[in-house]
C-alpha positions in Angstrom: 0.0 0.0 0.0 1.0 3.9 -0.5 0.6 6.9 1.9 0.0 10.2 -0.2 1.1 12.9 2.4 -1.4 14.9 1.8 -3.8 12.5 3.2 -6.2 12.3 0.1 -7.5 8.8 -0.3 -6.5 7.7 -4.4 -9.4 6.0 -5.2 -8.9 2.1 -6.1 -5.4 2.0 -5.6 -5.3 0.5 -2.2 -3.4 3.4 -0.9 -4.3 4.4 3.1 -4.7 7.8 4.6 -2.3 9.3 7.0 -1.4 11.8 8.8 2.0 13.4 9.1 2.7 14.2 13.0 4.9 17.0 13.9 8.2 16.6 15.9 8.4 18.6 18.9 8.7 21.6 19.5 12.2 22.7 20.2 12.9 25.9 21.8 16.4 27.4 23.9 15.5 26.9 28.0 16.2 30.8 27.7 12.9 31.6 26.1 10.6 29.0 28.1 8.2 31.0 30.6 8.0 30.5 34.3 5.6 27.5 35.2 6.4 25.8 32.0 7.1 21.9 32.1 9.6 20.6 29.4 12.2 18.1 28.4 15.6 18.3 27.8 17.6 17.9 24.9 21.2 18.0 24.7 23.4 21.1 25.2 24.6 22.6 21.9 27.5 23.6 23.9 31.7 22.0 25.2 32.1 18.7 26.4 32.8 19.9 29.8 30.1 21.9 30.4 27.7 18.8 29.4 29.6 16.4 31.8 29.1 19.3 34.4 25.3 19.2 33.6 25.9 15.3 33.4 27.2 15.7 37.4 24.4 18.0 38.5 21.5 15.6 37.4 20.8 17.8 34.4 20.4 15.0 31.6 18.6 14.8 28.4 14.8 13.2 28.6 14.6 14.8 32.0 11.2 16.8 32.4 11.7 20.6 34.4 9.6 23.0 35.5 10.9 26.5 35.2 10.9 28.6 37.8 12.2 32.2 38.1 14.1 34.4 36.9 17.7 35.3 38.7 19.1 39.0 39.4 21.4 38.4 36.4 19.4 37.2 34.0 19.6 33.0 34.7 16.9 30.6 36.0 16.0 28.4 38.5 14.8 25.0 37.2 12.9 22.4 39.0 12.7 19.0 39.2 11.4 16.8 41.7 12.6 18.8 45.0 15.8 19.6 43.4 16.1 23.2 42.1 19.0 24.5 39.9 20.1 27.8 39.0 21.6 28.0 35.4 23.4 31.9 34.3 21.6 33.1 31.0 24.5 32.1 28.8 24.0 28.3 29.5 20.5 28.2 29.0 21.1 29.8 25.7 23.1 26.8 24.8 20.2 24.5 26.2 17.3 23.3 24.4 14.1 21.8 25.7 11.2 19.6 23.8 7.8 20.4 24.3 
């Protein structure tokens, strides 16, 4: 059987409908707002600063709820009763799912 992407059935050809699902959303932590839950994805960003993330419990596939923002610009994440606060130019390097 065919799919047509468009999702118009081809009359007598045995082709199916379906639809086309979107991926996710993906946006920079930076630009999430406060009482947001997301997921995230890996740091576009050094090694290091990605096993330091690794260390802190910051891992891909973990869900977060943003919380505030800092005096300089950063965040405070949340998840479960730990609470993190990442500087502004690490959460530009940080991208979430939603």
């Amino acid at each position: 059987m065919a799919i047509r992407q468009n999702g118009d059935r081809a009359p007598g050809t045995g082709t199916i409908e379906a639809a086309v699902t979107d991926a996710p959303a993906v946006e920079r932590l930076s630009d999430v707002a406060a009482g947001a839950t997301v997921v995230l994805s890996a740091p576009r960003t050094e090694p290091r600063l990605c096993r330091r993330l690794a260390q802190l419990g910051l891992r891909p596939g973990m869900a977060v709820t943003i919380g505030p923002r800092t005096a300089g610009g950063g965040r405070v994440i949340k998840s479960g009763t730990s609470r993190y606060a990442i500087d502004r130019a690490t959460l530009e390097m940080m991208d979430v799912l939603r």
